[in-house]
N, C-alpha and C positions, 0 to 999 in steps of 0.2 A: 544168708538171710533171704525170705521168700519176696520178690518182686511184687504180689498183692496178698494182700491179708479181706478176706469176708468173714464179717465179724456177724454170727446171729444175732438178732435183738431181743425177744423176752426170753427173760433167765437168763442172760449173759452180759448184754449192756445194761441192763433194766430187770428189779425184781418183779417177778412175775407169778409165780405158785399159787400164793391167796387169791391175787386179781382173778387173774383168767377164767380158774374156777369157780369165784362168786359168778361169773359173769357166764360162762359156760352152762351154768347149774338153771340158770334161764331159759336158755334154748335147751338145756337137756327138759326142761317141766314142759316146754309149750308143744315142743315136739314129740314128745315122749320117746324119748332117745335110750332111755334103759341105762345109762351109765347114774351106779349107784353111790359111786363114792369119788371121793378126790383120784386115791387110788388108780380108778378105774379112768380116771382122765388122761393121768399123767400116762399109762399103757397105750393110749391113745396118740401120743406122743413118741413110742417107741419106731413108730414109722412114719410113713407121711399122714400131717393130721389129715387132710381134706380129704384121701383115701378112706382112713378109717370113718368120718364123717359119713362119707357114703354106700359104705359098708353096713352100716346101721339103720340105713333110709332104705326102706326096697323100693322105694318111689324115687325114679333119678329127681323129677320137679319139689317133693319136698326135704332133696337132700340141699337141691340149690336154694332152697327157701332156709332153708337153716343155717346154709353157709352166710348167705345176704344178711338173713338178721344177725349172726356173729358179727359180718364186719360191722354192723351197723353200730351196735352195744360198743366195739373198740373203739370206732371212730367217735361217743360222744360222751361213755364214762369210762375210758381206760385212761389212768395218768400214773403209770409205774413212776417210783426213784430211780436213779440210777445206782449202779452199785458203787459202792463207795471205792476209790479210786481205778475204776476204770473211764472216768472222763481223763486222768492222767495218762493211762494208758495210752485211748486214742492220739492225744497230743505228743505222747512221745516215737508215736511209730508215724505219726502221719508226713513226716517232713522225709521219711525214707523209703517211702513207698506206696505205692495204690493202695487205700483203703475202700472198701464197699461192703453195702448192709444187704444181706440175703435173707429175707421175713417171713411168714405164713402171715404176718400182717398187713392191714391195709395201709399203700400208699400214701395217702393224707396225715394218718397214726402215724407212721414212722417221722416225715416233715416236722409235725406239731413237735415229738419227741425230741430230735436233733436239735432240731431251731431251739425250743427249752433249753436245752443244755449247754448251749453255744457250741456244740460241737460237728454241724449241719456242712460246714464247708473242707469239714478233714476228709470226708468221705467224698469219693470220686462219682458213685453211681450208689445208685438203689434198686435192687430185684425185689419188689412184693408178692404177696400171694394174693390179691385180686389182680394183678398184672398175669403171674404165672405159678397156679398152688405145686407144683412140682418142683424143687429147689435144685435138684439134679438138672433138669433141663435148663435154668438158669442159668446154670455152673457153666454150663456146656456153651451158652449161647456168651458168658463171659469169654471164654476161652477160643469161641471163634473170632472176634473181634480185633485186631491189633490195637484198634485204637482203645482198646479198653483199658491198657495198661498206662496210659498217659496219666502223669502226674499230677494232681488238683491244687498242693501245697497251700492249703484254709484260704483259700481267696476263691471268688464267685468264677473267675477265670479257670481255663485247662491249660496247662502248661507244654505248650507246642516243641521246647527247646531239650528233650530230651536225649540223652545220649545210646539208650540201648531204645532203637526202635523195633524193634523184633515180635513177636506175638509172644504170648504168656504160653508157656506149656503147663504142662502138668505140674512137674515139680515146683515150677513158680510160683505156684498158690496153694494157701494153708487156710484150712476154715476154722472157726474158734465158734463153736457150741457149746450145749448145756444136755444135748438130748441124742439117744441112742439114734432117732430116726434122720439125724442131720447126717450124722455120723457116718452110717449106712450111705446116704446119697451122695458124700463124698465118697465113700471109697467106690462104689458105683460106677462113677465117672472115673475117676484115678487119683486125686488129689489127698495132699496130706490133708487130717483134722488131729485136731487138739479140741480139749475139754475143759471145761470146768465144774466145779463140785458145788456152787453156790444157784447151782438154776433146780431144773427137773427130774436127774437122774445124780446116779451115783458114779464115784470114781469107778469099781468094779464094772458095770455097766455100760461105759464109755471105752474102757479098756478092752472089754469083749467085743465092742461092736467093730472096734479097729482102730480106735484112737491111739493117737503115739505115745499122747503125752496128757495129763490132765492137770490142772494146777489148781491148789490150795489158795493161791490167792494173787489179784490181780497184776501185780508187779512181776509175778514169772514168767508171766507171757513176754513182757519188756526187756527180760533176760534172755529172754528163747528166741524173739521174732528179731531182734533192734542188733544190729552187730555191735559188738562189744569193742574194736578198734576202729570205730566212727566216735567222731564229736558230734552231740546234739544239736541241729540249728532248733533255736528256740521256735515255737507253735505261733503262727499268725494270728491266731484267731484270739479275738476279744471280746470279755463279757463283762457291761460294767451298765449299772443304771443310769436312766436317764441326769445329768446333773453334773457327771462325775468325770474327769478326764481319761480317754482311753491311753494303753500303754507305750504309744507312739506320739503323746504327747500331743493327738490330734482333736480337737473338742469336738464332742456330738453335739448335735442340731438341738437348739432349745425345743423344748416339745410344745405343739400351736396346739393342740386341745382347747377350747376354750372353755371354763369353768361351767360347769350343767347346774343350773338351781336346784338347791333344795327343794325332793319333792312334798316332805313336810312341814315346808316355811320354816324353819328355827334357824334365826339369825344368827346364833352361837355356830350352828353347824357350818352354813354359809361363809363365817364370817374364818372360821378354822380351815376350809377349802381354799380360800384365797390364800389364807397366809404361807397354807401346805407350796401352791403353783409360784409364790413371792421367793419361798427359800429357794424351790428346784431352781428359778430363775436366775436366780444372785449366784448360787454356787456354779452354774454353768456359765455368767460372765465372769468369776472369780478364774475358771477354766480357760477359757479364751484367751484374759487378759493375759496368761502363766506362758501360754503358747507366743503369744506375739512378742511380749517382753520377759522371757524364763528368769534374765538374771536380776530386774527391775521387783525389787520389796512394793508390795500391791498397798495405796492409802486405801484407808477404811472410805474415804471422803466418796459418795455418792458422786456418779458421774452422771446423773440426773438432774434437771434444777428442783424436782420433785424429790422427797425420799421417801423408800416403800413405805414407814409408818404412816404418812401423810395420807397416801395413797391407800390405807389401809383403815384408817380414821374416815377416812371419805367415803369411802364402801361402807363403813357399818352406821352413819348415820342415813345414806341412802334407805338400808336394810330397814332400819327404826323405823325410816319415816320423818328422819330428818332430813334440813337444809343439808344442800351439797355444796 
C-alpha cells in the first residue's frame, strides 16, 4: 500500500467535462483563444493546461490575463457534484494514509469544494495551480518535505505520533487522475499514477501516457490503494445538518442566526420562517437531551414555562398588528 495517495480534483473527485468548458468557452470568446470545440479543450488537457494556455497567447500579459479570469469564473460559478461514491473512497483510504489534492484549480475552489462535501479534513495538504500551475513541481516539492507524510486522520489537527518518520520516496506515492497531462508529470518525476475513465480522457490514453492501472469505477481504487489484511478504522469526519445529532453522540451548537424579516412584509411568510428556526431548535434540544441522558425516554412536556405554540401565536399577532 502507498504511504500517500494525490488525488486530482476536476474529473476525478468532481464531474467536470460540461463545466469547465461552458466556462472555458468564455475566455476562449473574450480572448479569442482559437480553441473551437470541446474537443479541442480537452487536448489542451493532454499536457499541462496553463502551458498550453500560454502557448495560445503570444502576449505573456494577455496569457496571464486569461489565466486570472479562468480562475476567477472557478472561483464564483464552478460548483461540480462529486462523483458518486468517491466521497466513500476518500473515507476509506483516509485513516491509512496521507491523502492530498494536486489542482490546476484555484485554492479558495478546491476549500469551498471539500468543505461541501465533508470531506476537507481527510486530506492532509493541498497543491493548487494559482499557488503552483506545474503539478510536477508540486510533486517534487511534496517529496521533499518529511513532514509531509504526517498523518491528518479527518480532524483539523496533524498527527505528530507516527511510527514511520522517514520521507516519502518515490514509490510511496501514487497519483489518481483523469488526464493524459497528470499522467505524464507523474511519470516525469518518478512516481506511480493510476487513472480513471469517468473524467477527461480515455482508458487507452491513460494507459499510453504511463498509467499502471485505470479503473472502471470508484471502488477499485479501494481495492488497489487500501491493504486488504488491515481492518477499517471507521472515517472521523461528520456531516450532518444543522438540528441533527452528530455520530459520536456529540450535539451541534443551536445555530444563533437570528430570523431576517420579510423583505415583502407577508406575515404568512414571516410567520413560516419562525416556525422553520422553532423546529431546528427543538430538534437540537431533543439532541442534547439524548446526549446527557441516552438511556432516559425524553417527555413530550416542554421544559419551558412558555410552549413554542404560544410563542408562536404571539409572533403572528405582533405581525397582524395585534395585542402581544
Amino acid at each position: 500500500m502507498p504511504r500517500a495517495i494525490m488525488f486530482d480534483l476536476d474529473g476525478t473527485l468532481v464531474g467536470a467535462r460540461e463545466t469547465l468548458w461552458e466556462l472555458f468557452s468564455e475566455i476562449n470568446e473574450t480572448f479569442a483563444l482559437g480553441v473551437d470545440s470541446r474537443d479541442a479543450f480537452f487536448r489542451m488537457l493532454e499536457g499541462n493546461f496553463y502551458e498550453a494556455l500560454t502557448q495560445m497567447c503570444s502576449d505573456p500579459k494577455r496569457a496571464e490575463a486569461a489565466r486570472k479570469n479562468f480562475m476567477e469564473l472557478l472561483s464564483t460559478h464552478y460548483n461540480p457534484v462529486l462523483i458518486p461514491g468517491m466521497t466513500d473512497v476518500v473515507r476509506s483510504l483516509a485513516p491509512h494514509c496521507t491523502l492530498a489534492i494536486i489542482s490546476s484549480n484555484g485554492i479558495e475552489t478546491i476549500r469551498r469544494i471539500l468543505v461541501d462535501a465533508g470531506i476537507s479534513t481527510c486530506f492532509g495538504h493541498v497543491f493548487a495551480g494559482d499557488v503552483e500551475p506545474k503539478k510536477s513541481a508540486s510533486i517534487r516539492r511534496f517529496l521533499s518535505e518529511q513532514r509531509y507524510a504526517a498523518h491528518r486522520r479527518c480532524s483539523p489537527e496533524y498527527s505528530e505520533d507516527s511510527t514511520d518518520t522517514s520521507s516519502l520516496e518515490f514509490d510511496d506515492v501514487v497519483l489518481v487522475t483523469d488526464t493524459v497531462g497528470d499522467v505524464m508529470e507523474a511519470k516525469e518525476v518518478g512516481i506511480r499514477a493510476i487513472g480513471v475513465t469517468w473524467g477527461m480522457h480515455t482508458q487507452e490514453q491513460l494507459l499510453a501516457a504511463g498509467a499502471e492501472k485505470v479503473a472502471l469505477w470508484p471502488q477499485e481504487l479501494v481495492a488497489w490503494l487500501r491493504p486488504s489484511n488491515h481492518d477499517t478504522p471507521s472515517c472521523a469526519c461528520n456531516v450532518h445538518e444543522i438540528g441533527t445529532c452528530t455520530a459520536d453522540r456529540t450535539p451541534k451548537p443551536r445555530a444563533t442566526k437570528p430570523l431576517q424579516p420579510d423583505p415583502a412584509g407577508d406575515p404568512v411568510v414571516a410567520t413560516g420562517n419562525l416556525r422553520r428556526q422553532q423546529q431546528l431548535m427543538h430538534r437540537t434540544d431533543q439532541c442534547r437531551a439524548n446526549v446527557i441522558s441516552p438511556g432516559v425516554a425524553q417527555t413530550s412536556t416542554p421544559v419551558t414555562s412558555v410552549s413554542p405554540d404560544t410563542d408562536l401565536l404571539q409572533a403572528l399577532k405582533r405581525i397582524m398588528g395585534g395585542d402581544s
